[in-house]
N, C-alpha and C positions, 0 to 999 in steps of 0.2 A: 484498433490496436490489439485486441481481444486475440485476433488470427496470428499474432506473431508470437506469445508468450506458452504455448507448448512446442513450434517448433523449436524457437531457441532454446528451453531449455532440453529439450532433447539431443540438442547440437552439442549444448552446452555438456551437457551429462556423460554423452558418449566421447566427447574429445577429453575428459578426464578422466575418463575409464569409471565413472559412476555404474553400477545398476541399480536398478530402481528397485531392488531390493534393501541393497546399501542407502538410498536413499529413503525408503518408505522407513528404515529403521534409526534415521538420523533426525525424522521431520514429525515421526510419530504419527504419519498417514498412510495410509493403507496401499498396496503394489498396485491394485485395480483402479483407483481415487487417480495417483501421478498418471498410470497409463491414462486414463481419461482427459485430463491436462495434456498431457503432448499430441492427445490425437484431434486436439481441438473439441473430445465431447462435452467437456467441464472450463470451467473458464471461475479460478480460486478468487475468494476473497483476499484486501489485500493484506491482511491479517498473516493468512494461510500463505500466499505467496512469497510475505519475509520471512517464514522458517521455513520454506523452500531456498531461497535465497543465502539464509546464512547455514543451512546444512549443506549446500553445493561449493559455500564462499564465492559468491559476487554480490554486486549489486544489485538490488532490487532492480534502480532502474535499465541492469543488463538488458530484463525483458521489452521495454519501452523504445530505447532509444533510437534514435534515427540521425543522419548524418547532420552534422554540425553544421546553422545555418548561414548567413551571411556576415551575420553580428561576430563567427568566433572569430580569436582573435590572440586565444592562448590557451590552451588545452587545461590548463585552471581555473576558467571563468565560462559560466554557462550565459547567453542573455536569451531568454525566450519569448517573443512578440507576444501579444496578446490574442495574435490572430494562429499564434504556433504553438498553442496548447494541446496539449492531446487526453485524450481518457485514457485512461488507466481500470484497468478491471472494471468495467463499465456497472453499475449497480451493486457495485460490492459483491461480483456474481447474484446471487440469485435472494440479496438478504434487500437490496431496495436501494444502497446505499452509492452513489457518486462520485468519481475522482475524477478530475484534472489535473496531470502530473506539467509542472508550471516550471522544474529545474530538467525536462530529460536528457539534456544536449550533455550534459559531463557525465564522463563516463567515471569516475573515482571522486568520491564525495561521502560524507560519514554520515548525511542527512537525505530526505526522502523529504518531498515537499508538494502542496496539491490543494486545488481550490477544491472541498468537500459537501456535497450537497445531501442534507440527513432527507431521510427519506420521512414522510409523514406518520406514517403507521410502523411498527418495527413486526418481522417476520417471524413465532415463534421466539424462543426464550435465550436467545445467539446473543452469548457474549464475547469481543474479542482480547485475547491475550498476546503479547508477545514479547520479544527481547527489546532493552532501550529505553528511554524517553519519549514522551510527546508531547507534543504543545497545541492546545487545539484555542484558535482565537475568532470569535462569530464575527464574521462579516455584515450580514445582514440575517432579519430574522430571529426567531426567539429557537432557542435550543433546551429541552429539558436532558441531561446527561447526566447518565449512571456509572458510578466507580466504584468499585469495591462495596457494596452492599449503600451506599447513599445517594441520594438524586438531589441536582443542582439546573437551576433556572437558568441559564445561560442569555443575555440579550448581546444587541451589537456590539460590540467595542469589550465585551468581557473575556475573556480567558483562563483557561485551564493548564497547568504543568502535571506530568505525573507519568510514574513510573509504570511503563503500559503494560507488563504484566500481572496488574492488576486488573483486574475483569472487568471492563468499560463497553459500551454500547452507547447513542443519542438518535434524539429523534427531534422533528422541526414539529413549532407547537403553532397552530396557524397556516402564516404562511410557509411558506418556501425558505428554509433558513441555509445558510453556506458559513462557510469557517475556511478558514485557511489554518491548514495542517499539515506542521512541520514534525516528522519521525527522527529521531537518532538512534543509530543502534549501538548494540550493549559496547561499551570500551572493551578493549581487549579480545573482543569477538572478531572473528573472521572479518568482518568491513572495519576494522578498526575502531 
């Protein structure tokens, strides 16, 4: 899924008459950073890729999606098998971290949704910010998760809400820990 989110947004950019000048100055990253993104050198965290997303105005999952599978059935209802999960920014690009985007079939949706796999070790002192809510609830596995200057012990069945531009990062303590994490973005923002 990696090879599809610089061309589209390149597609995306130019049939709006974006440049990536206008864009580097909307997303607070650099002309060189997005070129590297559309030419497939970089491949963003998905952090970084929602304020790409809400400086162009679409949906995250513009970058992801693929044609609606057998299940649709009305262009307001996504159903995604379990076997029709896809990654999403695989390793949080280059920070460790895992997605399986678990809604990509609708293409207009106010939420972002993804089975998340913390990486054991955390890369450097990478925190991520951005617009909206999140909700991050452990599936399996112990989670130790940092927000706004505090660290919480997360086990299975616990959960987190919180306003994600607050500076948050987690790590699996152990084994192998997964969350399912559901993003909203800001009300009144370009996703609505």
């Amino acid at each position: 899924m990696e090879e599809l989110i610089g061309p589209r947004l390149r597609q995306l950019r130019k049939r709006r008459g974006v440049t990536l000048e206008t864009l580097a100055a909307g997303t607070g990253l650099t002309k060189g950073y997005l070129s590297k993104i559309e030419t497939g050198k970089m491949v963003p965290p998905i952090a970084t890729l929602s304020r790409i997303a809400q400086a162009i105005g679409c949906d995250m999952a513009y970058f992801f999606q693929s044609q609606q599978g057998a299940d649709a059935f009305d262009d307001r209802v996504s159903v995604v098998r379990a076997d029709e999960q896809r990654p999403a920014v695989r390793g949080g690009s280059s920070f460790g971290y895992d997605y399986r985007n678990i809604a990509h079939t609708l293409r207009s949706k106010a939420m972002d949704s993804f089975i998340f796999t913390f990486p054991a070790e955390l890369q450097g002192d990478t925190f991520f910010e951005h617009q909206g809510e999140e909700l991050v609830f452990v599936l399996n596995g112990t989670v130790v998760f940092e927000i706004a200057g505090r660290e919480l012990t997360l086990e299975a069945g616990d959960s987190v809400y919180f306003d994600s531009s607050l500076p948050h990062r987690g790590k699996s303590k152990g084994a192998q820990a997964q969350a399912l994490v559901i993003i909203h973005r800001q009300p009144g923002g370009p996703h609505g």
